[in-house]
LOTIRO-230260 format. One line per 4 residues: number of its first residue (from 1); their letters; for each residue x, y, z of C-alpha. Coordinates in steps of 0.02 Angstrom, whole numbers, padded with zeros to 5 digits. Each point is the difference from the previous one (the first is absolute). Example, Ala and Ser with C-alpha at 12.3 -4.5 7.8 and 13.67 -1.06 7.14 Angstrom:
<kolmars>
1 = AS = 00615,-00225,00390 | 00069,00172,-00033
</kolmars>
This chain:
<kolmars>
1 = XXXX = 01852,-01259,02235 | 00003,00139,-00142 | 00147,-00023,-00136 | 00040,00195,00057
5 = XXXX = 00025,-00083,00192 | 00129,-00119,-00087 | 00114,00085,-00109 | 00031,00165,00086
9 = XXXX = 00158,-00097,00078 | 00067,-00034,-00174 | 00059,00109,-00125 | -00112,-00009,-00157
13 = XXXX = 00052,00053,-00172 | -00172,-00007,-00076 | -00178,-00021,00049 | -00127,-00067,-00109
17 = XXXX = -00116,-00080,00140 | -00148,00060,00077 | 00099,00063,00177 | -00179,-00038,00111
21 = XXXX = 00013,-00185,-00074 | -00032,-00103,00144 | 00127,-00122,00013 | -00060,-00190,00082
25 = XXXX = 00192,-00074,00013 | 00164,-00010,-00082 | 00064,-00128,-00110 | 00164,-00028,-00095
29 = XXXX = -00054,-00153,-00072 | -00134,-00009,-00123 | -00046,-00157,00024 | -00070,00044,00161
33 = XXXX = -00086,00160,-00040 | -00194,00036,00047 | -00112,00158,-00052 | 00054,00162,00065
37 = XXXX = 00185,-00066,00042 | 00152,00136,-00024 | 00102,-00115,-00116 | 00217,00028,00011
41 = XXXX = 00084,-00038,-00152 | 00170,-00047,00074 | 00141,-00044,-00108 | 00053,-00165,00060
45 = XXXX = 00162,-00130,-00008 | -00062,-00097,-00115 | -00171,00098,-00057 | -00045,00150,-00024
49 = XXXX = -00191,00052,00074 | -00028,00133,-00125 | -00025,-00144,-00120 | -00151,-00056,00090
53 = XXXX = -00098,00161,00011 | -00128,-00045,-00123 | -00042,-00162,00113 | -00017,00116,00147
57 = XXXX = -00124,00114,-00093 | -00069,-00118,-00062 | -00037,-00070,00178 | -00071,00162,00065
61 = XXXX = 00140,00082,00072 | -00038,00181,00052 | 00168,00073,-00062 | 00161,-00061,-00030
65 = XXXX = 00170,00090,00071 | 00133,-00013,-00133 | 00159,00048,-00079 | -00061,00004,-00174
69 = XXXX = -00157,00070,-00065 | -00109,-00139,-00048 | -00018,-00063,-00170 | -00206,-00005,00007
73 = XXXX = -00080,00173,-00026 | -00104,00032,00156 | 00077,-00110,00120 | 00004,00111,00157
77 = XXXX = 00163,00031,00087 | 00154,00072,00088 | 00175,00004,-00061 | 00146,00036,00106
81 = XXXX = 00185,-00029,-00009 | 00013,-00153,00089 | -00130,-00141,00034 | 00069,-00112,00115
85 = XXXX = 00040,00150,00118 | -00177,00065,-00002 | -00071,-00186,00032 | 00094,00010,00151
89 = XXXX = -00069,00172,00041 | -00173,-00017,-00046 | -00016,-00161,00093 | 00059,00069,00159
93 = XXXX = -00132,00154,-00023 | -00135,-00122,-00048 | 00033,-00098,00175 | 00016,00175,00096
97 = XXXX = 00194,-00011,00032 | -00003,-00161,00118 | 00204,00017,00008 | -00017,00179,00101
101 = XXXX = -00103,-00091,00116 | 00117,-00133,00057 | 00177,00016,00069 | 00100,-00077,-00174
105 = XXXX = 00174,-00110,00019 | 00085,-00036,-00144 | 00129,-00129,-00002 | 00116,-00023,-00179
109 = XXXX = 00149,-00113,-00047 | 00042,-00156,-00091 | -00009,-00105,00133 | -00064,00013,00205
113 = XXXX = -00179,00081,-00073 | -00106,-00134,00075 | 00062,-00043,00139 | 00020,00165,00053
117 = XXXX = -00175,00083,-00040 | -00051,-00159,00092 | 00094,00022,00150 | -00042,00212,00002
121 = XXXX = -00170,-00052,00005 | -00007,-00115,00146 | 00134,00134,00072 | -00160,00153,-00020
125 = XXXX = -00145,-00138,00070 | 00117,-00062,00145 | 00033,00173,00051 | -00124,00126,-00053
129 = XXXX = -00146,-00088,00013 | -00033,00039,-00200 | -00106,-00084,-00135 | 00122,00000,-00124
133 = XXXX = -00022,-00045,-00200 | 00156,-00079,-00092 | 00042,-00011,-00195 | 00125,-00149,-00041
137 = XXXX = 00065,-00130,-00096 | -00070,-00135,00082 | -00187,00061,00053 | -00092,00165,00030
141 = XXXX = -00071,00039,00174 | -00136,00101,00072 | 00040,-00022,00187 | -00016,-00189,00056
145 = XXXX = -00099,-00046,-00178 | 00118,-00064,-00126 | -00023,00020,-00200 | 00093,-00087,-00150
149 = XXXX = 00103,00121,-00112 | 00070,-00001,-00171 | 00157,00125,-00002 | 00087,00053,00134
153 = XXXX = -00070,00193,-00039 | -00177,-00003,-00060 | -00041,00100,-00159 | -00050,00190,00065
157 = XXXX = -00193,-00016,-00002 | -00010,-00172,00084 | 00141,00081,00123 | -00121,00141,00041
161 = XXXX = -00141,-00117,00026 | 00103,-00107,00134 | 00053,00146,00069 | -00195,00067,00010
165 = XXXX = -00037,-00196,00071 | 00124,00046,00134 | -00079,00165,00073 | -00159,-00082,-00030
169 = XXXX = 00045,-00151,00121 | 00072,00142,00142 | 00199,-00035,-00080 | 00112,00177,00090
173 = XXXX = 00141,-00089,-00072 | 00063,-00085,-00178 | 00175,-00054,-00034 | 00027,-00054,-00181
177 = XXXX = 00129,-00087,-00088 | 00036,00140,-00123 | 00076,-00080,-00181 | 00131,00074,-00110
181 = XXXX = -00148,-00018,-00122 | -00125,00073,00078 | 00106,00154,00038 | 00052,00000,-00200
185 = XXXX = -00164,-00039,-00055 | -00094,00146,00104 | -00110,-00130,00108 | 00032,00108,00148
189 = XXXX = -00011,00158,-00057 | -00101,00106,00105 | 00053,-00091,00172 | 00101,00071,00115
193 = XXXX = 00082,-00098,00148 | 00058,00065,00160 | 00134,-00137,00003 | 00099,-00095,-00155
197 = XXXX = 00141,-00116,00002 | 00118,-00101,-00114 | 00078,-00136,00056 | 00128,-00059,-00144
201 = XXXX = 00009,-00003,-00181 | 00098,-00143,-00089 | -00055,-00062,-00196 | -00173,-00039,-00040
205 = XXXX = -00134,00082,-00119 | 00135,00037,-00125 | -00103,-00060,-00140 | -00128,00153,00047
209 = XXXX = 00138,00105,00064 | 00144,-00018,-00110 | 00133,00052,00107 | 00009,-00003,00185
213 = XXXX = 00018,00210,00008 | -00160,00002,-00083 | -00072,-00115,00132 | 00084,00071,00152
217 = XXXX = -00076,00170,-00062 | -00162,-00060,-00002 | 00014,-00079,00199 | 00080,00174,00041
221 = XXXX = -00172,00092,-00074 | -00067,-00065,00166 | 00075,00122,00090 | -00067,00143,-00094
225 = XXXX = -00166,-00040,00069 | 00043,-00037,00172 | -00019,00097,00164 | 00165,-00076,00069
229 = XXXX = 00126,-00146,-00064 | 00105,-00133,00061 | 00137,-00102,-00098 | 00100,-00143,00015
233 = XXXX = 00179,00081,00020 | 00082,-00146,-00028 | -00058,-00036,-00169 | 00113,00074,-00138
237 = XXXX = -00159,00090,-00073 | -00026,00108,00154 | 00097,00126,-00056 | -00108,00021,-00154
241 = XXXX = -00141,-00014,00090 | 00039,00149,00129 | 00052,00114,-00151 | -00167,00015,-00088
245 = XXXX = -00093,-00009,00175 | -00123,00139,00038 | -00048,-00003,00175 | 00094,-00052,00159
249 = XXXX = 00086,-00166,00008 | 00081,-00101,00109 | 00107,-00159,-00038 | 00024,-00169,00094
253 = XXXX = 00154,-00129,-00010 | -00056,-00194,00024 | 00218,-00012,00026 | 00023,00127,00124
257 = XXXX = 00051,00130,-00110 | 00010,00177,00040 | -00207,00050,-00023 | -00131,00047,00092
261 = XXXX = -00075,-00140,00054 | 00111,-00161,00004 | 00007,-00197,00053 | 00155,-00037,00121
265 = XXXX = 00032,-00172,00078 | -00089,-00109,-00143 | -00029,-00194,00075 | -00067,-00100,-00142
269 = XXXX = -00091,-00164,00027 | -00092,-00134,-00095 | -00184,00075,00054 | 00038,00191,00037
273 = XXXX = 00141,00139,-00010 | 00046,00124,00158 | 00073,00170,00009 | 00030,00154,00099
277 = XXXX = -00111,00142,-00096 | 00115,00168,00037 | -00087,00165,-00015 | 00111,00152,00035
281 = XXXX = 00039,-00061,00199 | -00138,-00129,00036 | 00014,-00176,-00019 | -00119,-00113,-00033
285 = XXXX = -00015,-00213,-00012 | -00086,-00077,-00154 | -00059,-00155,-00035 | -00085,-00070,-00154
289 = XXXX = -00057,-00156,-00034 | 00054,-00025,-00202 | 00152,-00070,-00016 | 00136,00069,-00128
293 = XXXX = 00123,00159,00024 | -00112,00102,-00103 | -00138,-00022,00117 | 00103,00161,00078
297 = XXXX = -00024,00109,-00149 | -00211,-00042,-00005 | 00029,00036,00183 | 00065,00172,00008
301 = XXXX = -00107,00043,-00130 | -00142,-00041,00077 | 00093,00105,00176 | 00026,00133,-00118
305 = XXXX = -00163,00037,-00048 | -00065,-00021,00175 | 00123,00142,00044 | -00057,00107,-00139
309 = XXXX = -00181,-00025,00061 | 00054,00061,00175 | -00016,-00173,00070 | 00160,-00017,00160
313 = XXXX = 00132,-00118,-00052 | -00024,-00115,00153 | -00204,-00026,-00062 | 00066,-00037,-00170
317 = XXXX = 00118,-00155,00053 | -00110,-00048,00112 | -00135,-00013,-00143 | 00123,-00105,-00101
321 = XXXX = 00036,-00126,00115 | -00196,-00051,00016 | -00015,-00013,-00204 | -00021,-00145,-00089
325 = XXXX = 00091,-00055,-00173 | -00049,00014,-00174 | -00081,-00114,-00138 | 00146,-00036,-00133
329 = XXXX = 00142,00114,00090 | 00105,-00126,00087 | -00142,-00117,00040 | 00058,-00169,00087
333 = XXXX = -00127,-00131,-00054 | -00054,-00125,00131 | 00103,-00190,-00061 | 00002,-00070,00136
337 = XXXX = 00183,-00098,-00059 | 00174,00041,00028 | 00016,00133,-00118 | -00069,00164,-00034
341 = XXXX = -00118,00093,-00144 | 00015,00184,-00017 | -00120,00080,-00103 | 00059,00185,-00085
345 = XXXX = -00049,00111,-00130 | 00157,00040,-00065 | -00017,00016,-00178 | 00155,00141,-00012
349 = XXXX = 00163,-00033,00001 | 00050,00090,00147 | -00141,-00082,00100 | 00033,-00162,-00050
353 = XXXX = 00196,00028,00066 | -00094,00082,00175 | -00088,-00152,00009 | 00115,-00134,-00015
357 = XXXX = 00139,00114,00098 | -00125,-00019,00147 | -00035,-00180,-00014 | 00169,-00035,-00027
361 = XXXX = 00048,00062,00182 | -00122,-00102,00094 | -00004,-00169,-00103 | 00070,-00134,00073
365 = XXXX = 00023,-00112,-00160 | -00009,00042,-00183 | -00076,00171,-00058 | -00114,-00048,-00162
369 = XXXX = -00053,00122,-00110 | -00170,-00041,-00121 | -00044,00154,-00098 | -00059,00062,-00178
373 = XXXX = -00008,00149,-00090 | -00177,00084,-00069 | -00028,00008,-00165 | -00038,00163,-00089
377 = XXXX = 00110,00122,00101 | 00181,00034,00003 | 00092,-00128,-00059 | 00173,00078,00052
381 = XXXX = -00003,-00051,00162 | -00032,-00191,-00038 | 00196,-00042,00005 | 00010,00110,00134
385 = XXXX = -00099,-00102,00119 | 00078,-00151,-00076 | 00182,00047,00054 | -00087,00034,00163
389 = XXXX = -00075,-00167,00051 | 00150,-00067,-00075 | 00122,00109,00124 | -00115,-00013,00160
393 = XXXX = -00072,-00166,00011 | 00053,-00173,-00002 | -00107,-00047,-00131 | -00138,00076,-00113
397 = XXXX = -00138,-00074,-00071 | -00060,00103,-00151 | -00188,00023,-00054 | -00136,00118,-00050
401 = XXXX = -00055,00155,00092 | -00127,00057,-00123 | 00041,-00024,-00164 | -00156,00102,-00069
405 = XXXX = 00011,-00020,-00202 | 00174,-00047,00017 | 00070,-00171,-00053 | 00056,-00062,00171
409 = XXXX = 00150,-00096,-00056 | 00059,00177,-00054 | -00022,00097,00141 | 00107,-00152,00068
413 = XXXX = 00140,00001,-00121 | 00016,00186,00024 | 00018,-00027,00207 | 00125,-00152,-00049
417 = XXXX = 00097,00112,-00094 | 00034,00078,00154 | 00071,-00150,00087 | 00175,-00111,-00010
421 = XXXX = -00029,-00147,-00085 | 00071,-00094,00159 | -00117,00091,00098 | -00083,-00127,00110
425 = XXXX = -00204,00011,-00049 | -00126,-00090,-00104 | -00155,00072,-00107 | -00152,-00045,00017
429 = XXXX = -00130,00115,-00104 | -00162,-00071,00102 | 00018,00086,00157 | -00121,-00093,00106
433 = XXXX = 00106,-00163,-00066 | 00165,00126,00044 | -00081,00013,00174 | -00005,-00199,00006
437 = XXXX = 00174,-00043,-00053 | 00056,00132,00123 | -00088,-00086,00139 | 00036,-00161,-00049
441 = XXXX = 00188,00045,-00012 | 00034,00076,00160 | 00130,-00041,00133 | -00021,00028,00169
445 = XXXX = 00008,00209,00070 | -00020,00040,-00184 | -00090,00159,-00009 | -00110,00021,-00169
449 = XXXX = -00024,00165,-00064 | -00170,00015,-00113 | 00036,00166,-00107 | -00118,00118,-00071
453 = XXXX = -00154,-00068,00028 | -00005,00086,00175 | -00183,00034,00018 | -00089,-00040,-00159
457 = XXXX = -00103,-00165,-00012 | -00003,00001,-00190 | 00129,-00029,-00142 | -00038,00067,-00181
461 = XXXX = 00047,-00094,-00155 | -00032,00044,-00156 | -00089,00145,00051 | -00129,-00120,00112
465 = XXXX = -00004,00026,00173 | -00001,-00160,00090 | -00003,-00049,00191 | 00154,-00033,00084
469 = XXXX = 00025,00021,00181 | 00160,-00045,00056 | -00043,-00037,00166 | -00116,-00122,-00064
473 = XXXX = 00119,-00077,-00117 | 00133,-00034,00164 | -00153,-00057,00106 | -00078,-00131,-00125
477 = XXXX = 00157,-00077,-00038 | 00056,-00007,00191 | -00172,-00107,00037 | 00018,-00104,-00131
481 = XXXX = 00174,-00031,00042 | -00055,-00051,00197 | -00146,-00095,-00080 | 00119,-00119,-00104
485 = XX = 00134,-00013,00139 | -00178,-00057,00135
</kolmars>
């Protein structure tokens, strides 16, 4: 593809590049740049690519697309106002617009993303027929052929490529968890969905953020690029949300509210939660099989964007009831014993309380609470979840999440702080040993509650990335157990 191909969607501010250059691919890292590559400079978090020009020449790249003229006399290239936007723009040109060729979802929020991109997918397969793509937290998919992923919102070029993967592989349909960073940082520029939603907003990211207005405006940029929007009217950042809105929306109360689209006649049990969906006069059962009263929320949000997609209410519910759970969100491992492991990804402060709220009504014994904080990231809401596990369970067992370069007795001492010193819990920084003590411990119709893990099968410590599978942790030590009692 000629350079003139790729930046007539960007505006440029200077050309000193040969516009007929033909242009092999696009990098925005250096490191990985071949002859006749279009080189981004992007300024980054933590580095800035203009530094790392000369490498790039020096490599063979074509051109490079920049904010500041080069330092090197000759060096080919195109300046424009903003990098990181034009990355996003250039990428989706170089892959022919894949977005425009697949009906988008976008689904933002603190909490609910997962599960509910999860559940919207199986919701357009079970009733359309569709091959549909999905961008999440825990894995990428191209119809039925999983991938491993790194962010929850892939950096714009790699985004694009997926995205081009998907149309490649027959994908009409891609539903994408969409970050607050990712929106801030321009990754989805360009895309367009016909359908975005939010499902809550409580505190997280406020060490990239700063203050939750500056995060809750960059969820509500979603719906500048959205054909229509739906919102969780129950959650106090709705109204926000609605305000800055630029296309049609519709809201949805998991309470009953006054909405939309609402959940009357919520049964909770220890494997599933049931409700009356109410759309204007029409009625319809649900039933879905993860456990916890904000299984409703994921619910309707998943309802919500079949309704948006023109999908009948009835076909939605009925799609729901035939889905299966999710790895890490509310996960019951397998013990065979008389209590009960719940694996959960809540690593916020207002999932953690969901979590153990939930567990808390069906638990027959004690409610224990083993959870960490990562390292790295905002350390205000450390004693938040520590007052937390101290208010909702029955006992807490304190640990690592991942402590990254932290010292992990600090992140520890700053969740503590958090907690009454009569609180009942102990601390136990090795989390597989954590894991242990807690099963070791246990009384009978105790119900365990694994926190922020959820999905990942790694922990990193001291910026190494080792393997730690949770499941595999509770399994092991259950064998070993039956072994020495046999």
């Amino acid at each position: 593809m000629k350079l003139r191909e790729l930046i007539g969607c960007i505006p440029v501010t200077a050309l000193k590049a040969d516009p007929d250059t033909e242009i092999r691919d696009i990098r925005y890292d250096s490191r990985a740049v071949e002859p006749g590559d279009l080189f981004v400079a992007v300024e980054g978090l933590r580095s800035d690519g203009h530094r790392f020009i000369p490498m790039a020449v020096e490599k063979g790249a074509a051109a490079v697309l920049c904010q500041r003229p080069p330092e090197k006399a000759g060096t080919a290239y195109v300046l424009t106002s903003d990098s990181r936007l034009a990355l996003a723009l250039v990428s989706a040109a170089y892959f022919g617009h894949p977005a425009e060729k697949m009906t988008m979802v976008g689904v933002t929020g603190t909490n609910g993303k997962t599960t509910s991109t999860i559940l919207i997918k199986h919701l357009l397969e079970d009733c359309l027929g569709a091959r549909v793509g999905l961008v999440g937290t825990i894995s990428n998919w191209i119809g039925d052929r999983e991938m491993p992923t790194e962010r929850t919102t892939p950096e714009s070029y790699d985004l694009q490529k997926l995205f081009y993967e998907m149309t490649q592989a027959g994908c009409t349909h891609c539903v994408m968890e969409v970050s607050s960073h990712a929106l801030a940082l321009d990754r989805v520029a360009g895309v367009r969905f016909q359908a975005g939603l939010f499902t809550n907003l409580t505190q997280d990211h406020l060490d990239f953020h700063k203050t939750m207005e500056s995060y809750a405006g960059a969820k509500a940029a979603l719906f500048s690029r959205c054909g229509r929007g739906a919102v969780n009217g129950d959650d106090p950042w709705a109204p926000f949300m609605l305000e800055r809105a630029r296309c049609p929306m519709m809201t949805f109360s998991p309470r009953g509210g006054e909405a939309d689209l609402r959940a009357e006649d919520v049964e909770l049990s220890a494997d599933a939660v049931a409700f009356t969906a109410v759309e204007g006069s029409e009625r319809v059962p649900v039933r879905l099989g993860i456990p916890g009263a904000f299984s409703v929320e994921n619910a309707l949000t998943a309802l919500a964007a079949g309704r948006m997609l023109g999908i009948g209410l009835g076909s939605c519910a009925a799609s729901l009831g035939r889905a299966a759970g999710v790895k890490g969100r509310v996960e019951v491992v397998p013990t065979g014993a008389d209590f009960t492991i719940v694996i959960d990804y809540a690593h916020t402060p207002d999932a953690l309380e969901k979590v153990l709220r939930a567990m808390k009504q069906v638990s027959a014994g004690r409610l224990v609470a083993l959870f960490g904080c990562g390292g790295d990231r905002d350390r205000t809401k450390r004693p938040l979840m520590g007052a937390i596990a101290a208010r909702e369970a029955d006992f807490s067992v304190v640990t690592s999440d991942n402590p990254r370069s932290e010292d992990p007795e600090a992140i520890i001492a700053d969740i503590l702080a958090g907690m009454p010193q009569n609180a009942p819990k102990t601390v136990i920084p090795d989390r597989p040993a954590a894991i242990r003590w807690a099963i070791d411990h246990h009384r009978p119709g105790d119900v365990i509650v694994l926190a922020g893990k959820g999905h990942e099968t790694y922990q990193e410590i001291g910026g190494v990335k080792r393997h730690l599978d949770e499941r595999e942790v509770v399994a092991d030590y259950m064998r070993k157990n039956e072994e020495t009692r046999t």
